[in-house]
C-alpha positions as CSV (number, residue, x, y, z in Angstrom):
1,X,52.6,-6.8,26.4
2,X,50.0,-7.5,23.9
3,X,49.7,-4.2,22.4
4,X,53.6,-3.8,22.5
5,X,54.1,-7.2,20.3
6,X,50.6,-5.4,18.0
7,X,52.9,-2.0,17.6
8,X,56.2,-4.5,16.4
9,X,54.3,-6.0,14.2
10,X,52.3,-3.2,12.5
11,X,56.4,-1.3,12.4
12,X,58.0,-4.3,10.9
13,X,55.5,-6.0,8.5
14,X,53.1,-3.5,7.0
15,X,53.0,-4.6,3.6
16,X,52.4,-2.0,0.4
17,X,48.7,-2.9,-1.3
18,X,51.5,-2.5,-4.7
19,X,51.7,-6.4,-5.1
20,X,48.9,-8.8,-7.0
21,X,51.2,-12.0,-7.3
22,X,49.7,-15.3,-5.1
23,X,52.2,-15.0,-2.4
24,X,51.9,-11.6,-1.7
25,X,48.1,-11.9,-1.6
26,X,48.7,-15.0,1.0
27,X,51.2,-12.9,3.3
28,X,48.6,-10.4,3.0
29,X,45.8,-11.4,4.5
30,X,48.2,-13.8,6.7
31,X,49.0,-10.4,7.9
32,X,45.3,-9.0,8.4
33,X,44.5,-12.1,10.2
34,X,46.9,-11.4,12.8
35,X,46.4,-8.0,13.2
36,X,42.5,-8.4,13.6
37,X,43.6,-11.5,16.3
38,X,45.8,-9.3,18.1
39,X,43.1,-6.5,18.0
40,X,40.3,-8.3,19.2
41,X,42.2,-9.5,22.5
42,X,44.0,-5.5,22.8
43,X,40.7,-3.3,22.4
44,X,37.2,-4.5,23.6
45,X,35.4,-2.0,21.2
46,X,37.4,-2.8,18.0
47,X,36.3,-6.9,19.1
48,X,32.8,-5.5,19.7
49,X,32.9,-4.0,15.6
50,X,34.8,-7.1,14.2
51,X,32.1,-9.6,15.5
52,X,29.1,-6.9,13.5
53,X,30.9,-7.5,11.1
54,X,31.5,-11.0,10.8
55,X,28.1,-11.9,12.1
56,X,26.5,-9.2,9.1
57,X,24.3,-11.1,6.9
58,X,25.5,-11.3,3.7
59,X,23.2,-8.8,0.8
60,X,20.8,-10.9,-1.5
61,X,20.6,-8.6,-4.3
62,X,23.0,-5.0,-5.3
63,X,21.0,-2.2,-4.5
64,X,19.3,-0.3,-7.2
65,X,19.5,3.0,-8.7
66,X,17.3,5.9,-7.5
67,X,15.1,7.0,-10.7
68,X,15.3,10.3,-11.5
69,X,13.0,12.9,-10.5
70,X,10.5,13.8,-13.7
71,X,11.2,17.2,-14.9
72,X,7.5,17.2,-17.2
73,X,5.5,19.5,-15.6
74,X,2.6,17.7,-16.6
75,X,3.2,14.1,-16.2
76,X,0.4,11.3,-17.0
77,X,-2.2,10.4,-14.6
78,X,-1.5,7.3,-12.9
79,X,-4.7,4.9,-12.8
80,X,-4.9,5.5,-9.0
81,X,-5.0,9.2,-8.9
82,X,-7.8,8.7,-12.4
83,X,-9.9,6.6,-10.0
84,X,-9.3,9.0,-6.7
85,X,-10.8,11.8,-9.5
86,X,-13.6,10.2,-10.4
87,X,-14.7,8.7,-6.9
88,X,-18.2,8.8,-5.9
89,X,-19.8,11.1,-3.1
90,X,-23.4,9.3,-3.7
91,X,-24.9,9.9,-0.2
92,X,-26.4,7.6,1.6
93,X,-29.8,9.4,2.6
94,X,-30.4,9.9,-1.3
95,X,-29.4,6.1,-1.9
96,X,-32.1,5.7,0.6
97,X,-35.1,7.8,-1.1
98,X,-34.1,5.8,-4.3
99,X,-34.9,2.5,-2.2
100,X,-38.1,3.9,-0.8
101,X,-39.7,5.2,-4.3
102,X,-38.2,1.8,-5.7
103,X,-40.0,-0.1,-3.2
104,X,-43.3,2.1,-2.2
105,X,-43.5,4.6,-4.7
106,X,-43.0,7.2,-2.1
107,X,-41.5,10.2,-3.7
108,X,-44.5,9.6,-6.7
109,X,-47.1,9.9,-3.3
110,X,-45.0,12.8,-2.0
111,X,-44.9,14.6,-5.2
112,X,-48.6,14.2,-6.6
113,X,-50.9,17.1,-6.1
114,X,-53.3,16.3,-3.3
115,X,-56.1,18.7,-4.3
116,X,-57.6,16.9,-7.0
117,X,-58.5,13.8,-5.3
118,X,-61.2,13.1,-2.4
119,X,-59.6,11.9,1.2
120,X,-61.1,8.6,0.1
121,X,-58.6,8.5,-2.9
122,X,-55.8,9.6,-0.9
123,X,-56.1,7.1,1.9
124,X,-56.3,4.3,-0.3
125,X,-53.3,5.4,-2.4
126,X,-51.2,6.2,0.8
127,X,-52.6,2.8,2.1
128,X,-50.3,1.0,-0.2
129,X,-47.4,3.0,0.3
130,X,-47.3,3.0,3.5
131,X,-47.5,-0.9,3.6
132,X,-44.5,-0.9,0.6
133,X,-42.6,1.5,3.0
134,X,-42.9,-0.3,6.3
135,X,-41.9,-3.6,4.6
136,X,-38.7,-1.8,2.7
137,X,-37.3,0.2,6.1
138,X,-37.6,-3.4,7.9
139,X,-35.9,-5.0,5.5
140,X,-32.9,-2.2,5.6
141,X,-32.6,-1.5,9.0
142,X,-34.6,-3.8,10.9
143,X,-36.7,-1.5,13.1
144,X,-38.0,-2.0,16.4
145,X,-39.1,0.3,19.7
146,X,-36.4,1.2,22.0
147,X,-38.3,0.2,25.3
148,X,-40.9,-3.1,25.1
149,X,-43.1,-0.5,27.5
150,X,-46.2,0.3,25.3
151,X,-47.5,4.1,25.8
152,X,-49.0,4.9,28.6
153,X,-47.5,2.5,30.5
154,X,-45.4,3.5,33.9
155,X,-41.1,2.9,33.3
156,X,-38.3,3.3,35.5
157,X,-35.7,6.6,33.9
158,X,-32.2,6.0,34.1
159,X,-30.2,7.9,36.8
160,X,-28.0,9.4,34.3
161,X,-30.4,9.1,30.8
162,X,-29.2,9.4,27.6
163,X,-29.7,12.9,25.6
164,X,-30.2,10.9,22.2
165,X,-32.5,7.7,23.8
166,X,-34.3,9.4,26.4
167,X,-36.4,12.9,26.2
168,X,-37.8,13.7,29.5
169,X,-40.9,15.9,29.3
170,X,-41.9,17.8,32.0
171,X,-39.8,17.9,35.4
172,X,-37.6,15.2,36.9
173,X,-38.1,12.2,38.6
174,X,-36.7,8.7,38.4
175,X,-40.7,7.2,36.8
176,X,-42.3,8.7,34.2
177,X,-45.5,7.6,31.6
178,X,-43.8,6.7,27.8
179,X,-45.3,8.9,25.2
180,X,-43.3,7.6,22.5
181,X,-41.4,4.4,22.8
182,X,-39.3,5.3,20.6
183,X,-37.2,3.8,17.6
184,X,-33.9,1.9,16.8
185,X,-32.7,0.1,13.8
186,X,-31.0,-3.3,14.4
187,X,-28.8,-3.4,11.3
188,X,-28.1,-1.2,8.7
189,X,-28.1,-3.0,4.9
190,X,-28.0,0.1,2.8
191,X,-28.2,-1.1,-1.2
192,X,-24.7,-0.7,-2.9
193,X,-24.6,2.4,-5.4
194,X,-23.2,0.8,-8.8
195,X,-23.6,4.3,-10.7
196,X,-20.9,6.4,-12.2
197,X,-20.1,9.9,-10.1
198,X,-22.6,11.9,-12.8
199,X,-25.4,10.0,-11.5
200,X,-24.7,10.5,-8.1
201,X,-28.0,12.7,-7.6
202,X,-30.2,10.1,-9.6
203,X,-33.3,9.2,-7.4
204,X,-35.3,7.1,-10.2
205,X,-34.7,6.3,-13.9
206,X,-36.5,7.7,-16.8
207,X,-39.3,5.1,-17.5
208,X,-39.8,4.9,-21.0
209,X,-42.4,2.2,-23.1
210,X,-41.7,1.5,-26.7
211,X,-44.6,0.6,-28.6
């Protein structure tokens, strides 16, 4: 019966969009309002797409044109892709040497010919660095023996040991004398490289005294 009385009404009273005086306008959406009523009762899915629609938030803002795709085959740098260019690859074993020869002078030790200088000489010069060395790798990395075990002391060896903390000498067994107790850093507090990329390789500055 419904859908009967929606068919009269769509045959008798659909209005031409022609007209733009007040009334018109009124007996037009007069007209739309019963239509959509009689729709929403007739057909479940055409309800189901009337209620999106009413419940549809209303936009904020008009959306905005696309740009257009830059034809210039060589368009400018953006300050992102300058900075990705320019990035630097300082390593951090170098960035460690620096902090050692900083520190201990070791890469001066390390580089000096030995042949010169009696074994007295030597051991009093690598003395020092040694000393400067310890006291920088503590202060980097914290260092400290993997076991508390001292060497030659008797210690139980995991069931299942790890390649990297464990190096079984010899044949198998779950006891076993430490030879080494080995080593493992408890932090790791690297300096910060503050150089450009061309310095990237730079182990020490130039040292230069004016007079």
């Amino acid at each position: 019966m419904l859908r009967h009385l929606q068919q009269m009404t769509q045959k008798r009273y659909t209005p031409e969009l022609k007209h733009s005086n007040t009334d018109d306008d009124h007996f037009m959406r007069l007209f739309l309002a019963l239509r959509a009523f009689f729709t929403v009762l007739s057909d479940k899915q055409k309800a189901t797409e009337i209620q999106k629609f009413l419940i549809a938030p209303v936009p904020t803002a008009l959306p905005t044109k696309p740009e257009k795709a830059s034809t210039d085959p060589f368009p400018p740098k953006s300050p992102s892709t300058k900075a990705a260019s320019q990035k630097s690859t300082r390593s951090e074993a170098l960035t460690l040497l620096s902090a050692l020869q900083r520190e201990a002078r070791l890469l001066d030790l390390m580089s000096e010919p030995l042949d010169q200088y009696s074994d007295s000489q030597i051991g009093a010069a690598a003395r020092d660095v040694i000393r400067d060395s310890k006291k920088c790798m503590d202060k980097l990395f914290s260092l400290r023996p993997i076991v508390e075990q001292s060497e030659g002391e008797r210690i139980d060896i995991p069931s299942q040991p790890s390649p990297v903390r464990w190096k079984v000498l010899g044949g198998t067994g779950s006891k076993g004398t430490i030879v080494h107790p080995g080593w493992i850093a408890g932090k790791v507090e690297l300096p910060s490289w503050t150089g450009g990329p061309e310095d990237d390789l730079v182990l020490s500055a130039v040292e230069v005294e004016v007079q």
